[in-house]
C-alpha positions in Angstrom: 0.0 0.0 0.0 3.0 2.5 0.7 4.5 1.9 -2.9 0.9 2.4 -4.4 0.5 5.5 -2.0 4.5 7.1 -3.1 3.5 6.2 -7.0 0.1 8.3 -6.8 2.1 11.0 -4.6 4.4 11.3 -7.8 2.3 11.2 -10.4 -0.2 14.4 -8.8 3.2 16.2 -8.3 3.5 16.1 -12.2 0.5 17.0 -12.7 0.8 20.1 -11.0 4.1 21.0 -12.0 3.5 21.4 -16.0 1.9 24.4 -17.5 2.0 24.6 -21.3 1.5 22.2 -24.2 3.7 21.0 -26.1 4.4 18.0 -29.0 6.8 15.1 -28.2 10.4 16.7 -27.5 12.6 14.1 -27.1 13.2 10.9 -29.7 14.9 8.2 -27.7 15.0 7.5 -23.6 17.7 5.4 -21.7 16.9 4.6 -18.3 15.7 2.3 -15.1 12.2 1.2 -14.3 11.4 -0.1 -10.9 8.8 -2.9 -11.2 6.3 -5.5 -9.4 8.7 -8.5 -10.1 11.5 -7.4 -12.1 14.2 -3.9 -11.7 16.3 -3.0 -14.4 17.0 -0.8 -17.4 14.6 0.7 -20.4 15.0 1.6 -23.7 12.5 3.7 -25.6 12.7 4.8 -29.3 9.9 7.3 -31.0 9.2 6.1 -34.3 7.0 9.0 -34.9 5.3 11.8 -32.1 3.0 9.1 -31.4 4.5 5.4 -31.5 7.3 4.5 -29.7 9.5 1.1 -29.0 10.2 0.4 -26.0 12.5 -2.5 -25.0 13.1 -3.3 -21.0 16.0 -5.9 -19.3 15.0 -7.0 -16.1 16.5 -8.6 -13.2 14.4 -10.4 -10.6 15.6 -13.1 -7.8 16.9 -16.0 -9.5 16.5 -14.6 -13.0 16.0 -12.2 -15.4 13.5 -11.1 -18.6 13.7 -9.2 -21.6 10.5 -7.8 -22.9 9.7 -5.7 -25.8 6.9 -3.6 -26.2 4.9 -1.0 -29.0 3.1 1.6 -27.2 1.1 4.5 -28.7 1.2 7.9 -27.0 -1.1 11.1 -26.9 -1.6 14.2 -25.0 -3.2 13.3 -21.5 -5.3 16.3 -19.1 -4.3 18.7 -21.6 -0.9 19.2 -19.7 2.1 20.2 -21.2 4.8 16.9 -21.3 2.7 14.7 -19.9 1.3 11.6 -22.4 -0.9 8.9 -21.8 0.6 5.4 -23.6 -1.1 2.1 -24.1 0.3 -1.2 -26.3 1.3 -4.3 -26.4 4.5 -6.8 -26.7 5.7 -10.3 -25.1 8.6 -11.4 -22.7 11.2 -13.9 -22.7 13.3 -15.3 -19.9 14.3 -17.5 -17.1 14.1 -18.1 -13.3 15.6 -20.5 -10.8 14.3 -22.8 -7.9 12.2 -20.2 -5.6 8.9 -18.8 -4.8 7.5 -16.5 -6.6 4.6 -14.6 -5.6 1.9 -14.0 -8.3 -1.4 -11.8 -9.2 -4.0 -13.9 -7.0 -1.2 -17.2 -7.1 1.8 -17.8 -5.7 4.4 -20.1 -7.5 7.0 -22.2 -6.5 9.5 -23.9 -8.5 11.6 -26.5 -7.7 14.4 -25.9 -10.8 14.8 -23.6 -13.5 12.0 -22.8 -16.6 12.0 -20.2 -19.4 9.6 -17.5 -19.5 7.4 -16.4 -22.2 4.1 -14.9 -22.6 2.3 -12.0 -23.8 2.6 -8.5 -22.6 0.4 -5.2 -21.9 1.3 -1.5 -21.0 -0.8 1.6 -19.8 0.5 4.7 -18.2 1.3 7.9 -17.7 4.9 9.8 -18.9 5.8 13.1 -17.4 8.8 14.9 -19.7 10.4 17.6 -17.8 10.5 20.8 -19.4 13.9 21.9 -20.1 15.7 18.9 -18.7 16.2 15.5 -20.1 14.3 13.8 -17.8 11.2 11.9 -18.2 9.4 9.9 -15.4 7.0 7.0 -16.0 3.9 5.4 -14.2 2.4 2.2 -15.5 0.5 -0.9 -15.2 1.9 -4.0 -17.1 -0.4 -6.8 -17.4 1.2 -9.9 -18.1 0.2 -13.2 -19.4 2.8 -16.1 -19.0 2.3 -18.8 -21.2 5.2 -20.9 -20.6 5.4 -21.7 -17.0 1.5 -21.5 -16.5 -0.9 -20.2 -17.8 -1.6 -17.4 -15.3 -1.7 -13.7 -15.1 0.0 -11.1 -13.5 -0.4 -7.3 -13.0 2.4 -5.6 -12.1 3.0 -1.6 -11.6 6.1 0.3 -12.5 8.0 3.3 -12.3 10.8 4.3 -14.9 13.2 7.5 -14.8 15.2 8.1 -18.3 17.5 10.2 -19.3 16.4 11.6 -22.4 17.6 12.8 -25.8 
């Protein structure tokens, strides 16, 4: 509940802070993003102002997962930098013997197994104005396929460095 709590904290201080429209001002991102079950580093590439690529490496006990998403962006509350995002993508990876605690199920395994499944993204993106820094706010539903099938909804935050 305090993570939840911190996340909406951020994401109302953004909201306040920006002032004046503006298009998409930055073209690729390099940075970390704090998950549910996995931490690690982010990629994201604009294609155009509105689709981007976004490709994340993350490391979780025992493992890690690589997972590639497309995500569409527009304007969000009519606030300058800040963009709403949706899309879609799937994951690959592995974990060792542990438990693992799920959406609604908790998993234990008792030796390694791959990872795959499908992906989702929806959030929020804050650029600051007239520094390189964007922050994100999401919720990544995830289907995994190979180990299950069972769901998972995980929340994340992600701080690039843009240019």
């Amino acid at each position: 509940m305090k993570k939840i709590s911190f996340i909406a904290f951020i994401l109302c201080s953004f909201l306040l802070i920006a002032n004046r429209a503006q298009a998409q001002d930055y073209k690729t991102a390099v940075g970390v993003k704090f998950g549910g079950y996995e931490n690690g580093f982010s990629v994201k590439h604009f294609l155009d102002e509105r689709t981007a690529l976004e490709g994340i490496l993350g490391i979780r006990s025992h493992g890690a997962v690589l997972t590639g998403l497309y995500e569409l962006h527009q304007p969000a509350f009519n606030t300058a930098g800040l963009k709403f995002y949706y899309g879609f993508g799937a994951h690959l990876g592995s974990i060792g013997k542990g438990n693992y605690r799920g959406f609604g199920n908790d998993q234990y395994y008792d030796d390694n197994h791959i990872l795959l499944g499908a992906d989702g993204v929806l959030g929020l993106e804050y650029k600051i104005a007239d520094a390189p820094i964007a922050v994100s706010l999401d919720l990544n539903p995830r289907l995994e396929l190979a180990t299950g099938p069972f769901f998972d909804l995980a929340p994340g935050l992600g701080l690039k460095y843009t240019f």
